[in-house]
C-alpha positions in Angstrom: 0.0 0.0 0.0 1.7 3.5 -0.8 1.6 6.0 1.8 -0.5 8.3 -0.4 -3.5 5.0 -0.3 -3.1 4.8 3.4 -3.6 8.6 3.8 -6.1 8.8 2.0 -7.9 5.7 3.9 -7.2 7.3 6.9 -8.5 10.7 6.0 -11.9 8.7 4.8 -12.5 6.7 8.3 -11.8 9.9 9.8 -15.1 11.4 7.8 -17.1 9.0 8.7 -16.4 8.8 12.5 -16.9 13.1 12.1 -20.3 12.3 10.3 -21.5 9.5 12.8 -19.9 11.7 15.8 -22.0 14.5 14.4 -25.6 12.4 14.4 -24.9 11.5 17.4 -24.2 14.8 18.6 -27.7 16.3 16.4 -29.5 13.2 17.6 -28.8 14.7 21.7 -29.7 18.1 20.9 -32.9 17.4 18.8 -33.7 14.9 22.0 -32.9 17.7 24.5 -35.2 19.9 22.4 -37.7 17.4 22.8 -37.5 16.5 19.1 -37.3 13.1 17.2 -36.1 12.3 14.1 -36.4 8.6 13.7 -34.9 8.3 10.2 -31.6 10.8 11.4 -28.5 8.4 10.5 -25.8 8.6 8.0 -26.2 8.4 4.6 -25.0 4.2 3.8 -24.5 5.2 0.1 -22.6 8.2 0.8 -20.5 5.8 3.1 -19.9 3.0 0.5 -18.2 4.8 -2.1 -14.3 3.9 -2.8 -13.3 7.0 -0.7 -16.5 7.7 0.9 -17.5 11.8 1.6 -20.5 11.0 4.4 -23.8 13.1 4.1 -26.2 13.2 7.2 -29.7 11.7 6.4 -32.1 13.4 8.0 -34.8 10.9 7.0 -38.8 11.5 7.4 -40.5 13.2 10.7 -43.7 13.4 12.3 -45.5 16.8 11.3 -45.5 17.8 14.9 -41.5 16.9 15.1 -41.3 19.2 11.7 -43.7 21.9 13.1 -41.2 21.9 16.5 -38.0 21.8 14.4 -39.0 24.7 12.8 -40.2 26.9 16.0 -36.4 26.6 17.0 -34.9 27.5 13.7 -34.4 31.6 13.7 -36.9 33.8 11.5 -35.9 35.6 8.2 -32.8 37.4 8.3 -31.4 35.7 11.1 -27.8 34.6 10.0 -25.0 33.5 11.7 
């Protein structure tokens, strides 16, 4: 293996312990916020590539889990 193929392989797991380290992290706060998102995982395809570049799935949600998602999200104009 060259050391360029083991960077890289290492730079990849390293992605997708951030992404699941991040929906786990999401998962708590929407929890604490009294909100569930049943589907919330990583993305398996995104995962599965040869050098994989994780996206977050934030799946389907209850109307009321929508409606309560979006009462803590800040109004127009409101950017970080």
């Amino acid at each position: 293996m060259t050391a360029k193929k083991a960077a890289g392989e290492t730079h990849s797991a390293a992605c997708v312990q951030e992404a699941e380290d991040t929906v786990k992290e999401l998962r708590a706060a929407l929890r604490r916020a009294g909100i569930s998102l049943p589907s919330l995982r990583v993305d398996p395809v995104t995962v599965a590539r040869q050098a994989p570049c994780p996206l977050v799935d934030l799946g389907r949600c209850s109307v009321e889990a929508a409606a309560r998602l979006a009462a803590c999200l800040p109004g127009e104009g409101a950017h970080p």
